[in-house]
HTML snippet that shows the backbone in 3Dmol.js (N, CA, C, O; Angstrom):
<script src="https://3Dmol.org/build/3Dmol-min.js"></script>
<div id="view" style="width:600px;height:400px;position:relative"></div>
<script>
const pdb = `
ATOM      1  N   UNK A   1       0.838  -1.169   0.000  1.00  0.00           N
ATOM      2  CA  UNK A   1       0.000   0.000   0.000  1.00  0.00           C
ATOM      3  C   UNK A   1       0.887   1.237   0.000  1.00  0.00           C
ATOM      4  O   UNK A   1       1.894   1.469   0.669  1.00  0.00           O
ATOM      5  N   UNK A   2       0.397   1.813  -0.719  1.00  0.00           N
ATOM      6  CA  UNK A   2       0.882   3.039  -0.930  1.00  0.00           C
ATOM      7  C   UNK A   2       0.693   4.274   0.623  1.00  0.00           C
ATOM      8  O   UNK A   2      -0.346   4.500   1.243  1.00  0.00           O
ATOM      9  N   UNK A   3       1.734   4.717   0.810  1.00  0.00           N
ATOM     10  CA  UNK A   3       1.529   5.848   1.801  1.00  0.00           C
ATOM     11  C   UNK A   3       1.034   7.400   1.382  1.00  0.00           C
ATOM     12  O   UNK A   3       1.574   8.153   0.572  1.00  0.00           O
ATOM     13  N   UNK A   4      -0.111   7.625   2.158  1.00  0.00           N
ATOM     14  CA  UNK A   4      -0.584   9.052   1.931  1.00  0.00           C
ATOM     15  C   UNK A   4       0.171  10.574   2.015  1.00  0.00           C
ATOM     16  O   UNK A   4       0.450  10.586   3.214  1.00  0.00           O
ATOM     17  N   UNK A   5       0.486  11.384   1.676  1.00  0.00           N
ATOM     18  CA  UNK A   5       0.650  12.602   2.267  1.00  0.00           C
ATOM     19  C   UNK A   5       0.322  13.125   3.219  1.00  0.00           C
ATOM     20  O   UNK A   5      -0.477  12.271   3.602  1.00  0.00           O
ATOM     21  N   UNK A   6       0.278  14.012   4.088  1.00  0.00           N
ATOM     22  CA  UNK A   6      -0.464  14.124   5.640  1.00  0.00           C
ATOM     23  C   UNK A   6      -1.380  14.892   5.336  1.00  0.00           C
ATOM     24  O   UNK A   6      -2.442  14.779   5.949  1.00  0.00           O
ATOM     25  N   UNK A   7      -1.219  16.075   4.122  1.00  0.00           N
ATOM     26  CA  UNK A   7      -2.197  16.668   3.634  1.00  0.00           C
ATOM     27  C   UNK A   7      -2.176  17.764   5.185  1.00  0.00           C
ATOM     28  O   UNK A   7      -3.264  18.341   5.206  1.00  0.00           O
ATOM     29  N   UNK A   8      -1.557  18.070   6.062  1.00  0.00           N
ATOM     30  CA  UNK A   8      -1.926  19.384   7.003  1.00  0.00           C
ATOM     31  C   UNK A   8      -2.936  18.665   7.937  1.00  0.00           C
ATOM     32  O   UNK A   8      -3.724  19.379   8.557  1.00  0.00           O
ATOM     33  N   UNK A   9      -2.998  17.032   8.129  1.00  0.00           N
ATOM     34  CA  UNK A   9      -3.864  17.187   9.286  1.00  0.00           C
ATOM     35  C   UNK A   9      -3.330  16.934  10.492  1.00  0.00           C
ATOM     36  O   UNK A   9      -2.244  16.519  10.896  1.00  0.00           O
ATOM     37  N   UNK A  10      -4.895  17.468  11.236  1.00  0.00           N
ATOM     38  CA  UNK A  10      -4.236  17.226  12.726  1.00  0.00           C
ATOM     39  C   UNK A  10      -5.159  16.414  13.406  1.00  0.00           C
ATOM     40  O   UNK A  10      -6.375  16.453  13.217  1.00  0.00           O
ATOM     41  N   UNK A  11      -4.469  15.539  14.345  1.00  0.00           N
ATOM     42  CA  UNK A  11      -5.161  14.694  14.868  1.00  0.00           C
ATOM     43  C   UNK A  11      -5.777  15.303  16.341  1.00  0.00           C
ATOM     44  O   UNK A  11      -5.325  16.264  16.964  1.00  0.00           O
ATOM     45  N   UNK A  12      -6.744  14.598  16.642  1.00  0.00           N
ATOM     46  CA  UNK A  12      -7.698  15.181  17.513  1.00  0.00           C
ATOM     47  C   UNK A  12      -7.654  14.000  18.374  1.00  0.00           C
ATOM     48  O   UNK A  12      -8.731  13.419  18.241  1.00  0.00           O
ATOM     49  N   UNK A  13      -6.776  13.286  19.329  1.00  0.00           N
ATOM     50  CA  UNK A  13      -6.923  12.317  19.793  1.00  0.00           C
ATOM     51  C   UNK A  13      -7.280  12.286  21.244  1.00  0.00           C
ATOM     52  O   UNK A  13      -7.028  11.272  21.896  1.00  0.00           O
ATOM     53  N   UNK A  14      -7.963  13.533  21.908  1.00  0.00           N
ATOM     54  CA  UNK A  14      -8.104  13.861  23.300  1.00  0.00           C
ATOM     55  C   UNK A  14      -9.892  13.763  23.221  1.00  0.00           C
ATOM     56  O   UNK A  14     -10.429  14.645  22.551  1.00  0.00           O
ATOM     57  N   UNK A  15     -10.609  12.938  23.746  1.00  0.00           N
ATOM     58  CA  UNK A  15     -11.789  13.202  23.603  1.00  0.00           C
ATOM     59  C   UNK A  15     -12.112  11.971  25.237  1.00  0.00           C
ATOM     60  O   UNK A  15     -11.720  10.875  25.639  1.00  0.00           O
ATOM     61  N   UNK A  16     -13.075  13.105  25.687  1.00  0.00           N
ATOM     62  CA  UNK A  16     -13.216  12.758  27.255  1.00  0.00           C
ATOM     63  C   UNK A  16     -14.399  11.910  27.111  1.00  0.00           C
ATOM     64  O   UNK A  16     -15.024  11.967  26.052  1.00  0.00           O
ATOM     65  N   UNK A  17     -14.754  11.183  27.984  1.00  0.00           N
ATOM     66  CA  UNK A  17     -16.052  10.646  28.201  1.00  0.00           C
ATOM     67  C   UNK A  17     -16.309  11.445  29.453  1.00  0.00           C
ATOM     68  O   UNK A  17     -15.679  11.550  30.505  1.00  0.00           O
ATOM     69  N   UNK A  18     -17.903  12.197  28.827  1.00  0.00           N
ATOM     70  CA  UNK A  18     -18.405  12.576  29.556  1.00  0.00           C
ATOM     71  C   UNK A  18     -18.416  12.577  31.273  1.00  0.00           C
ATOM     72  O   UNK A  18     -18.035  11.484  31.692  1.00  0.00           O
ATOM     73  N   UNK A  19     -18.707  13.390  32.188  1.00  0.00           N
ATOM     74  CA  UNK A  19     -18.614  13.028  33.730  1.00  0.00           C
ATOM     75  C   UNK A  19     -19.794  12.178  33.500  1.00  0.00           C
ATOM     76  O   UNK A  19     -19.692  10.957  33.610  1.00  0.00           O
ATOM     77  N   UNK A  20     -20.519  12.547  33.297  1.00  0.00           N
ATOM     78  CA  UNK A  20     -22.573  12.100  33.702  1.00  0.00           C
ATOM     79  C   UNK A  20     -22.251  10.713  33.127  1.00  0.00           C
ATOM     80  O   UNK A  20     -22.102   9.909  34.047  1.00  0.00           O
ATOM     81  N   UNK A  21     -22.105  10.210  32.010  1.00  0.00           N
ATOM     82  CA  UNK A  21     -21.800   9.047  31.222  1.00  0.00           C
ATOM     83  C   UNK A  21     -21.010   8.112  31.707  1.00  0.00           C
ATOM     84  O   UNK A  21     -21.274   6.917  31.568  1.00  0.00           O
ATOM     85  N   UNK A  22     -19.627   8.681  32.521  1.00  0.00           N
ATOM     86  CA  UNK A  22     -18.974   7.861  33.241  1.00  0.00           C
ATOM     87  C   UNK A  22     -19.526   7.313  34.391  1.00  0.00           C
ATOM     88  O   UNK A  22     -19.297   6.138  34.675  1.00  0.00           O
ATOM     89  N   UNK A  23     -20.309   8.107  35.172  1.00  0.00           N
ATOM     90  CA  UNK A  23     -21.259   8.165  36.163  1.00  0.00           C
ATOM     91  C   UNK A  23     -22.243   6.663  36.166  1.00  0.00           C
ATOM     92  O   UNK A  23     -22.284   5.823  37.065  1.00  0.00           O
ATOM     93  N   UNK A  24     -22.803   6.662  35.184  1.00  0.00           N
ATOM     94  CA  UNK A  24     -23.747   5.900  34.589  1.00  0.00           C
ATOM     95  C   UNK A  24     -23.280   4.779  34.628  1.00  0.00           C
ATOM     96  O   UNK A  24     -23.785   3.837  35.238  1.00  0.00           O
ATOM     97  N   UNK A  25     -22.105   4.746  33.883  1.00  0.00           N
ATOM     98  CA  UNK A  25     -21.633   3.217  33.297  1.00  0.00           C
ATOM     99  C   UNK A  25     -21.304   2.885  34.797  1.00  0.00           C
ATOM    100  O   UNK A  25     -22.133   2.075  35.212  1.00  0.00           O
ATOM    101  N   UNK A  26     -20.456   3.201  35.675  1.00  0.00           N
ATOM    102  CA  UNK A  26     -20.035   2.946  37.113  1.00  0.00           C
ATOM    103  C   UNK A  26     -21.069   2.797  37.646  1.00  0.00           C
ATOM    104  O   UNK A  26     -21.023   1.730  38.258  1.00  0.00           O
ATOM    105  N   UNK A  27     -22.317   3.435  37.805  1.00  0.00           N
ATOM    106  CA  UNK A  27     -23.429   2.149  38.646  1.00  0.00           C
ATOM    107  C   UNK A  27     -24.015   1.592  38.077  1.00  0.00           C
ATOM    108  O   UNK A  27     -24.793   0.898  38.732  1.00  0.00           O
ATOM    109  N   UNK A  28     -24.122   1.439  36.425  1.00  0.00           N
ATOM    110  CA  UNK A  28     -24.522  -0.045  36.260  1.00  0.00           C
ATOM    111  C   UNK A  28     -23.714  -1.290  36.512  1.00  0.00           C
ATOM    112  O   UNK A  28     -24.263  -2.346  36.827  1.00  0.00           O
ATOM    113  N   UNK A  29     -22.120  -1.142  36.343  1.00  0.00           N
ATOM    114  CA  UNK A  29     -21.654  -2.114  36.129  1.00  0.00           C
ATOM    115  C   UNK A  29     -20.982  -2.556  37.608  1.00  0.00           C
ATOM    116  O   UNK A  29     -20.462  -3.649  37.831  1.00  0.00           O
ATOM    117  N   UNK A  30     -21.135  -1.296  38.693  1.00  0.00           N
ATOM    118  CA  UNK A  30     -20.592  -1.707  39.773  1.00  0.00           C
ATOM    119  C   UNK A  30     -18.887  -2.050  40.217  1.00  0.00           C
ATOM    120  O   UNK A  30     -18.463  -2.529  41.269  1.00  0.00           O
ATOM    121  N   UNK A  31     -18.379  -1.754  39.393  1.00  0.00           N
ATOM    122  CA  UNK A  31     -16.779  -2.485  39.048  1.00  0.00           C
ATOM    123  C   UNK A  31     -16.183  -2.050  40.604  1.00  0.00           C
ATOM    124  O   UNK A  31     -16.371  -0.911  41.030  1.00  0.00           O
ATOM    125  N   UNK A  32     -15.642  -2.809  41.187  1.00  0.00           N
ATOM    126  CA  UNK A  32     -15.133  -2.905  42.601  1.00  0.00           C
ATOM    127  C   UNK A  32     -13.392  -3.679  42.417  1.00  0.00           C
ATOM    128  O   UNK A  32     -13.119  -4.390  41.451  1.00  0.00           O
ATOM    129  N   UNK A  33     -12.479  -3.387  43.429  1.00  0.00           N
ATOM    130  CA  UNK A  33     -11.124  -4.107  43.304  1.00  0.00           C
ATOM    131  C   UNK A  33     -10.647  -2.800  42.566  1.00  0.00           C
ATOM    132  O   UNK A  33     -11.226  -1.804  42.132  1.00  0.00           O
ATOM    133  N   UNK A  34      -9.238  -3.270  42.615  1.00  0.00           N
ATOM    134  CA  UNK A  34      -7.827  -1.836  42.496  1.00  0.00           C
ATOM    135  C   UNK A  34      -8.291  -2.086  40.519  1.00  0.00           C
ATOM    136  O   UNK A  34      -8.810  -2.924  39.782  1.00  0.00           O
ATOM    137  N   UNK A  35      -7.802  -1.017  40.475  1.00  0.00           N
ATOM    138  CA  UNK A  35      -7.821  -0.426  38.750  1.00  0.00           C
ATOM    139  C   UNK A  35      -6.654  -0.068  38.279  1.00  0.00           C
ATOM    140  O   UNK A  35      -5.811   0.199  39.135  1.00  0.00           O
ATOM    141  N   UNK A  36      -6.290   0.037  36.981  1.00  0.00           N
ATOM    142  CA  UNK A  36      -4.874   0.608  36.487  1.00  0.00           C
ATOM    143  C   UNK A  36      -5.951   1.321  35.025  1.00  0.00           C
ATOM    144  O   UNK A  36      -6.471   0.801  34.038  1.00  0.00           O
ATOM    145  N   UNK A  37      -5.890   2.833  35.613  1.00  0.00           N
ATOM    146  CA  UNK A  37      -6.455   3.933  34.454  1.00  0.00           C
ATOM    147  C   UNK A  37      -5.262   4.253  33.843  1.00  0.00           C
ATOM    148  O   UNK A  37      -4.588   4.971  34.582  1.00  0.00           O
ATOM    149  N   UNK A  38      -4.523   3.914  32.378  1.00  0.00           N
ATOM    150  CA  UNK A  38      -3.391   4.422  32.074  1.00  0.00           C
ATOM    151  C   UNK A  38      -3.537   5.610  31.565  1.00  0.00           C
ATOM    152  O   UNK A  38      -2.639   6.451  31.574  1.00  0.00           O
ATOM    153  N   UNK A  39      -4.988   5.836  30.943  1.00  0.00           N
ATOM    154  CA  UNK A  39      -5.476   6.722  30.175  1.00  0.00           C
ATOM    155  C   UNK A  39      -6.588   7.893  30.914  1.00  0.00           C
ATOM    156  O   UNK A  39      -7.660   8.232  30.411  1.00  0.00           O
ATOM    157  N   UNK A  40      -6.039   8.383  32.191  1.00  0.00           N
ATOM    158  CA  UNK A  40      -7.207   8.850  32.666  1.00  0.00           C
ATOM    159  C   UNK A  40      -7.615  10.502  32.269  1.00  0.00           C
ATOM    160  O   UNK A  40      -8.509  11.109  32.858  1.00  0.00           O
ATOM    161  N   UNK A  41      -6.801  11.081  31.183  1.00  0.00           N
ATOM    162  CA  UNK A  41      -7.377  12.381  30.800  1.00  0.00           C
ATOM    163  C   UNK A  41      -7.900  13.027  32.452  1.00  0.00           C
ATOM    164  O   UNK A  41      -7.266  13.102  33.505  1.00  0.00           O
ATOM    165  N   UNK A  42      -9.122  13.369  32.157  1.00  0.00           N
ATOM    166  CA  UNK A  42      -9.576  14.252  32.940  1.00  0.00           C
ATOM    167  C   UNK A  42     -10.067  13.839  34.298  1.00  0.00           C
ATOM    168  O   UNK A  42     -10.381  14.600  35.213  1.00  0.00           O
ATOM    169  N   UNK A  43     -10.087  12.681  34.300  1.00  0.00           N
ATOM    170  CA  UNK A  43     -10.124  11.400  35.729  1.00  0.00           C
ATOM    171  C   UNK A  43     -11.663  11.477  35.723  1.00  0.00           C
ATOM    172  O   UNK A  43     -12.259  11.608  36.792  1.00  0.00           O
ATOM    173  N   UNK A  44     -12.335  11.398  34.532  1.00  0.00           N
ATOM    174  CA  UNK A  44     -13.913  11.433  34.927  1.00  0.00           C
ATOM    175  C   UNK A  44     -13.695   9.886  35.468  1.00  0.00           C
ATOM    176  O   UNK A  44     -12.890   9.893  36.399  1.00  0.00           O
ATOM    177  N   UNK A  45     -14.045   8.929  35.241  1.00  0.00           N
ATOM    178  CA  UNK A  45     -14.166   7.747  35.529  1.00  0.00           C
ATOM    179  C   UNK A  45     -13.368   8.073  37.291  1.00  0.00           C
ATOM    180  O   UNK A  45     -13.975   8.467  38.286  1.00  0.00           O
ATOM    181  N   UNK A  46     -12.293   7.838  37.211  1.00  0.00           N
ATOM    182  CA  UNK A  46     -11.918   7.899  38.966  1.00  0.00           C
ATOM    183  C   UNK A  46     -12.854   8.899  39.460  1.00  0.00           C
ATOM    184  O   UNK A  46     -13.250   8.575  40.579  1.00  0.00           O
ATOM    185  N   UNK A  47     -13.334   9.944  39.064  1.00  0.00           N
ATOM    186  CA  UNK A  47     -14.267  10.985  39.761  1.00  0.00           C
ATOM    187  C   UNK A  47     -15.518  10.208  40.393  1.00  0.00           C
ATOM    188  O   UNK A  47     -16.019  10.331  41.511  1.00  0.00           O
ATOM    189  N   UNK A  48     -15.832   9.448  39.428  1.00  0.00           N
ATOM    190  CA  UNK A  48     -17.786   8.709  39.271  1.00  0.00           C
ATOM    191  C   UNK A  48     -17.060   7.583  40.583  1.00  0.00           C
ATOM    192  O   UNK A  48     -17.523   7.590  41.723  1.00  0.00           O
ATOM    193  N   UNK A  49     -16.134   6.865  40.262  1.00  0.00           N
ATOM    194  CA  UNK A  49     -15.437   5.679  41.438  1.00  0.00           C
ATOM    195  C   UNK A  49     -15.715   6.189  42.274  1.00  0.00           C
ATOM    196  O   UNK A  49     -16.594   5.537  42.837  1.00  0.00           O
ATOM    197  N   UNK A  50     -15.458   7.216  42.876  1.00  0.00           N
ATOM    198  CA  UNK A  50     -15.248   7.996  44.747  1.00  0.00           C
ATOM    199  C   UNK A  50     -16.386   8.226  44.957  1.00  0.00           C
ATOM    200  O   UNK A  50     -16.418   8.407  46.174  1.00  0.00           O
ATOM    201  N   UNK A  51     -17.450   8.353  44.545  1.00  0.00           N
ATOM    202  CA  UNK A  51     -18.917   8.438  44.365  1.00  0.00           C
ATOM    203  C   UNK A  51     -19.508   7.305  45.111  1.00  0.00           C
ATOM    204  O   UNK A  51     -20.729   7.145  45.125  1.00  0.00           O
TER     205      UNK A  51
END
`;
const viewer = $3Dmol.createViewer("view");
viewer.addModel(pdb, "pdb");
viewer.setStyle({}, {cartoon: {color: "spectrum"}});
viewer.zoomTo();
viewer.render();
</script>
């Protein structure tokens, strides 16, 4: 395969999950025991945990 030019773009690879959404998924799924967030951006998810 042939390689593209970059053509000037930029990648947008920072995109949060919502607080409220993280919120959500954490009491449906209940997840309990130690965690390894490698990726925690804005720590919504650890935020909704302490909850």
């Amino acid at each position: 395969m042939r390689s593209q030019p970059n053509r000037n773009y930029t990648s947008n690879d920072d995109i949060q999950t919502p607080l409220a959404l993280a919120r959500k998924l954490v009491a449906h799924f209940q997840p309990s025991g130690r965690f390894l967030e490698p990726c925690r951006g804005n720590g919504n998810f650890l935020k909704a945990l302490r909850m």
